[in-house]
Legacy VTK file of the C-alpha trace (Angstrom):
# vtk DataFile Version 3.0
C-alpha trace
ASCII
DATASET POLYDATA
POINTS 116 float
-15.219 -6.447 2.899
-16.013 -3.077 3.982
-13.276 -3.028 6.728
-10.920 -3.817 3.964
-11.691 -0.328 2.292
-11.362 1.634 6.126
-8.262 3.297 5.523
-6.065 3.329 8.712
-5.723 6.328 10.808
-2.229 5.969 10.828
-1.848 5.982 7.092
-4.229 9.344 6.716
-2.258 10.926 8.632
1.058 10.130 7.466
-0.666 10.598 3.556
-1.131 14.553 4.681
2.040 14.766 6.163
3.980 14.005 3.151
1.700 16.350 1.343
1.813 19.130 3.687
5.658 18.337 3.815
6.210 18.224 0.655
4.661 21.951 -0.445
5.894 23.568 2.083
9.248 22.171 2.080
9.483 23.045 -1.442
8.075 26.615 -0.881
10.598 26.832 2.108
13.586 25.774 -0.004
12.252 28.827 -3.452
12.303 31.230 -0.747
15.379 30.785 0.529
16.402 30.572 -3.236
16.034 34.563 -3.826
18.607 35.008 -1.516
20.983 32.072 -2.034
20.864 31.674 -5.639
20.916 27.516 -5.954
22.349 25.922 -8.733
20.495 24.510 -11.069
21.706 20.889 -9.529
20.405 21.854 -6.715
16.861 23.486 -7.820
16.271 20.251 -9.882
16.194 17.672 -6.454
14.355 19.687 -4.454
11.823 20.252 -6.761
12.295 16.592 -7.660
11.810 15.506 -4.062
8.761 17.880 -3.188
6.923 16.295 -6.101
7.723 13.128 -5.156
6.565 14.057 -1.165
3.182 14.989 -3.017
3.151 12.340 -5.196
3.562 9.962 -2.605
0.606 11.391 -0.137
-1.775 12.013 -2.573
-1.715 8.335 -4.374
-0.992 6.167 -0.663
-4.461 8.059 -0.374
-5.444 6.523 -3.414
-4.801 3.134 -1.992
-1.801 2.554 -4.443
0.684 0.334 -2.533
3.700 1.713 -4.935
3.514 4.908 -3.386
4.039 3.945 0.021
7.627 2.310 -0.967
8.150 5.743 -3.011
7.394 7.699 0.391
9.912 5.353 2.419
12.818 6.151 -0.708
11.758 9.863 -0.055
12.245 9.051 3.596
15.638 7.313 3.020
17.000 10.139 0.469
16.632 12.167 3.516
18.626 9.988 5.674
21.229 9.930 3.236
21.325 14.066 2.882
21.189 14.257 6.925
24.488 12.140 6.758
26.130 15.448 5.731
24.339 17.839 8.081
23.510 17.552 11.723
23.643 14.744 13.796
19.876 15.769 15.734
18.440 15.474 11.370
19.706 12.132 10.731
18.386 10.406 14.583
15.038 12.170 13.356
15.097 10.903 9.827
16.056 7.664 10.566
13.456 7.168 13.266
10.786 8.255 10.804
12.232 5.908 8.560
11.685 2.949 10.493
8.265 4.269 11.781
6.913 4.412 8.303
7.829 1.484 7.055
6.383 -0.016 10.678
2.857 1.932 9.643
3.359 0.825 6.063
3.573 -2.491 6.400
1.283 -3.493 9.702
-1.722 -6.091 8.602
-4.260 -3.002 8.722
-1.975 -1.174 6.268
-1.289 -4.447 3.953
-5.168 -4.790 4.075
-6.001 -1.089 2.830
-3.148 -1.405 0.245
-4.140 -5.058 -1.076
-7.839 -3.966 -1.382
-9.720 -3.574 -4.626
LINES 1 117
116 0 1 2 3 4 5 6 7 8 9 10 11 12 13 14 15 16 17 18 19 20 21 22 23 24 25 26 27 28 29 30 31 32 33 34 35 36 37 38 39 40 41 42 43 44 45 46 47 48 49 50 51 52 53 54 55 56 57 58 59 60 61 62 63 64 65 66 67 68 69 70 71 72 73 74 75 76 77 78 79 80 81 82 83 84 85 86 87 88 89 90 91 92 93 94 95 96 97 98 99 100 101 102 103 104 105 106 107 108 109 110 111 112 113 114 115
């Protein structure tokens, strides 16, 4: 029972990633906004997907499996916005993509998420 509750390494660290990535990535984008002047289109999804970045982390931490499948929309929202940027973005995105939702999904991961 107790190795049911270990949380995988692998999953920790992704969890603070998405955190980490989601803050700063959001700070990034509002200071770049005193300059550029977004619309209001634009201010709305990145706030929208910084929250959901943090949202993600902090509850996969939690042990709620929902959040992982939120993380790998995040993950896919930013496959779909590399589409119309750089090449190098959407190889990375994509190959974190399928990583995640490797990590995600592994029998350790299924365990932690499954556990009560």
């Amino acid at each position: 029972m107790a190795e049911a509750r270990k949380r995988p390494i692998t999953i920790t660290i992704v969890c603070w990633l998405y955190l980490i990535v989601g803050v700063l990535g959001t700070g990034e984008h509002y200071w770049k906004f005193a300059s550029q002047r977004p619309t209001m289109n634009e201010a709305v999804w990145i706030t929208a997907l910084g929250a959901a970045a943090v949202v993600a982390g902090a509850f996969m931490l939690r042990r709620e499996g929902w959040a992982r499948w939120l993380a790998l929309v995040w993950m896919a929202a930013h496959v779909a916005i590399s589409v119309f940027h750089s090449r190098q973005g959407l190889l990375i995105h994509s190959a974190l993509l399928l990583l995640f939702s490797y990590l995600f999904f592994r029998r350790p991961a299924r365990i932690y998420f499954s556990a009560t």
